[in-house]
C-alpha positions in Angstrom: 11.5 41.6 -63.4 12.0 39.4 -60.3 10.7 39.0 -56.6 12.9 39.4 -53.8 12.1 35.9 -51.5 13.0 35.9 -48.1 14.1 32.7 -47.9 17.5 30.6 -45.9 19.0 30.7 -49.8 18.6 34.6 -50.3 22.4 35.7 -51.7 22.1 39.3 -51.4 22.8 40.9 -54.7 24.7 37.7 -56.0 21.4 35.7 -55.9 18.7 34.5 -54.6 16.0 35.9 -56.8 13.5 34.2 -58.5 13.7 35.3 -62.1 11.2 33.8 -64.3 10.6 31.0 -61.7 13.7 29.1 -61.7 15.3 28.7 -58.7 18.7 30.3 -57.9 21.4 27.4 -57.7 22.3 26.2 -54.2 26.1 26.0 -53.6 27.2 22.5 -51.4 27.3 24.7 -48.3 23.6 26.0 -48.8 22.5 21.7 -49.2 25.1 20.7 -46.3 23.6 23.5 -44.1 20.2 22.1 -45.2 20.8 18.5 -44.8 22.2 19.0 -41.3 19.1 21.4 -39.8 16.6 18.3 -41.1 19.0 16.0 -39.3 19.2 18.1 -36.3 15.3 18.1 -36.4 15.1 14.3 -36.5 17.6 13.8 -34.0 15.5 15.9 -31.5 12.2 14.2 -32.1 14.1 11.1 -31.6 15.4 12.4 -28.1 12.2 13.3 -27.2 10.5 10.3 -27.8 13.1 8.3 -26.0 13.0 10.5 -23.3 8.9 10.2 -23.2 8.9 6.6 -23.3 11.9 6.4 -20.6 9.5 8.7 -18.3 6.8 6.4 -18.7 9.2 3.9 -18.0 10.0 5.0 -14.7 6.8 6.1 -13.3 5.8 2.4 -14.3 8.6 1.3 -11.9 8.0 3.9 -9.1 4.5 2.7 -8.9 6.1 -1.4 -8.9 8.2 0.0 -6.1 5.4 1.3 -3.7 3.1 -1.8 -4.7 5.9 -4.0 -3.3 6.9 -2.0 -0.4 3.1 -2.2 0.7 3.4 -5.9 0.0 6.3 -6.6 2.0 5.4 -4.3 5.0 2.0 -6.3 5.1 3.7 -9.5 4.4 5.3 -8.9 7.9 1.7 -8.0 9.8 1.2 -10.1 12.9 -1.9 -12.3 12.7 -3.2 -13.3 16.5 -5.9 -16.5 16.4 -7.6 -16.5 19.1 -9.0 -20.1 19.6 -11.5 -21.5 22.2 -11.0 -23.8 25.4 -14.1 -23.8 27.2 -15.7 -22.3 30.1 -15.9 -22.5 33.8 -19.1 -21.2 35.6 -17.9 -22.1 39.1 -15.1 -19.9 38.8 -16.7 -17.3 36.2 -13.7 -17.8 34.1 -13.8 -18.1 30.4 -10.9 -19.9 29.0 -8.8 -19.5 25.5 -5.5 -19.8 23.3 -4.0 -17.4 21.6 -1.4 -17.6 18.6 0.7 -15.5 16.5 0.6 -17.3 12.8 1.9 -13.8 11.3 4.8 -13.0 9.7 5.6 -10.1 12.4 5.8 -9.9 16.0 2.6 -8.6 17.7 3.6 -5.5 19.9 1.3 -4.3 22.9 -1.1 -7.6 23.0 -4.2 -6.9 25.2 -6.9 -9.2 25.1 -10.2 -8.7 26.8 -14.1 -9.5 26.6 -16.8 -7.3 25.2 -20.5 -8.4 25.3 -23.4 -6.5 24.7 -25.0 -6.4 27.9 -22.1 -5.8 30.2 -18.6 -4.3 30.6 -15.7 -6.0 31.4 -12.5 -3.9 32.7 -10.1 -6.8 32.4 -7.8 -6.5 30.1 -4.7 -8.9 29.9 -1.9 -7.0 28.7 1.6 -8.8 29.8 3.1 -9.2 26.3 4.6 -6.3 24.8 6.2 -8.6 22.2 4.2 -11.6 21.1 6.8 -13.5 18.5 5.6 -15.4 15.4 4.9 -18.7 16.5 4.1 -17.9 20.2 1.1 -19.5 22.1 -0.4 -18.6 25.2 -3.4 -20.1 27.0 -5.6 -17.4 28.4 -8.0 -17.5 31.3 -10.6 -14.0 31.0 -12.7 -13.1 34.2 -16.1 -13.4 33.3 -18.1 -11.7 36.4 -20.9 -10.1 34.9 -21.3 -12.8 32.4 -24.6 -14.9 32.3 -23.1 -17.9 30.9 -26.7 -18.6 29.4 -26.1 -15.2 27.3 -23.5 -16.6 24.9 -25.2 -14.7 21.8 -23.3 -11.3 21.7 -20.4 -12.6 23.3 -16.5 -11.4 21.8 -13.1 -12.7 22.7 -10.9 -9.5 21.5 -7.1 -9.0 21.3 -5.6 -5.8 20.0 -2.1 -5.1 18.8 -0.1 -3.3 16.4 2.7 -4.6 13.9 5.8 -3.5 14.0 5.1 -1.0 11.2 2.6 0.4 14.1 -0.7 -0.9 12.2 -3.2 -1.6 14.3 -5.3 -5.2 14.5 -8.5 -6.3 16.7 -8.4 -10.3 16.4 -12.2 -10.8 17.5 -13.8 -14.3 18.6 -17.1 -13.8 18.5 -20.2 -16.1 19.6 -23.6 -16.8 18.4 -24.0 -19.2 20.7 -21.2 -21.8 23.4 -21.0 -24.0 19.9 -21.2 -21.2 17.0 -18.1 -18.9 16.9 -16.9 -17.5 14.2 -13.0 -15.6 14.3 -12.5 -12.4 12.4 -9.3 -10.2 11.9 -9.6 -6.5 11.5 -7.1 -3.6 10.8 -8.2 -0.7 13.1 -7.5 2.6 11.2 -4.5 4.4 12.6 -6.0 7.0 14.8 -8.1 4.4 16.3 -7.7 4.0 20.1 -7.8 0.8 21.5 -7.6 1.0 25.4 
């Protein structure tokens, strides 16, 4: 006697029992209907793996995107040099030139002198656009300055890109001959009044 099989090819009471082992016969429909649901299957896991691989795809080229946003918006930064003329004791006035050699304008340029053993208010602020390419000579009040005390001594110009980062431009001095100039960006909520 035979063993009902629950199986896709179970015929009812035409077929589909396993009598003796051998398998009831398949008609074309039963192998068509077969054939297609393997298909089906392999179509799907060939979908999803093109639709994995696109994903990947395109978070590759989100990331690209932001990479080269950053890279232009910094490609535009202003950059202010801030180079040295000399100074006057007679008239306590230190003397400089400025420069934007950015690739931006420089928006709310104010330059001023820091040293560690006074405080000076003065701060020169009459460019709220300094364009690429734009000089300026600038002559600092130095009143509290003992121009013996050049060790400690900092030229400074802060500004903002148009992007509103924020850069300190520092001259600073070991001594009248050593200076070294450095370029900072100020974090965001930094003030720099």
């Amino acid at each position: 006697m035979g063993q009902l099989v629950s199986s896709p090819f179970y015929k009812g009471d035409k077929g589909g029992i396993i009598d003796g082992g051998d398998w009831v016969q398949m008609t074309i429909t039963d192998w068509i209907q077969a054939i297609s649901t393997l298909v089906l299957v392999g179509v799907t896991a060939y979908y999803a793996w093109k639709t994995h691989s696109l994903s990947k795809s395109t978070e590759k080229q989100a990331v690209a995107s932001v990479k080269m946003a950053e890279e232009m918006r910094n490609a535009r930064s202003p950059s202010i040099t801030i180079k040295w003329i000399g100074a006057d004791p007679s008239v306590r006035k230190i003397s400089t030139s400025i420069e934007n050699v950015g690739l931006g304008p420089a928006l709310n340029l104010k330059c001023y002198l820091t040293h560690q053993e006074f405080a000076s208010d003065y701060k020169y602020g009459g460019y709220s656009t300094f364009d690429v390419g734009q000089k300026y000579t600038l002559t600092l009040p130095s009143e509290g300055f003992d121009f013996k005390a050049w060790k400690g001594l900092s030229i400074n110009c802060d500004y903002e890109s148009i992007s509103g980062e924020k850069f300190r431009s520092m001259l600073k001095f070991e001594s009248q001959e050593n200076r070294s100039m450095q370029i900072i960006k100020l974090n965001s909520g930094a003030k720099n009044d």
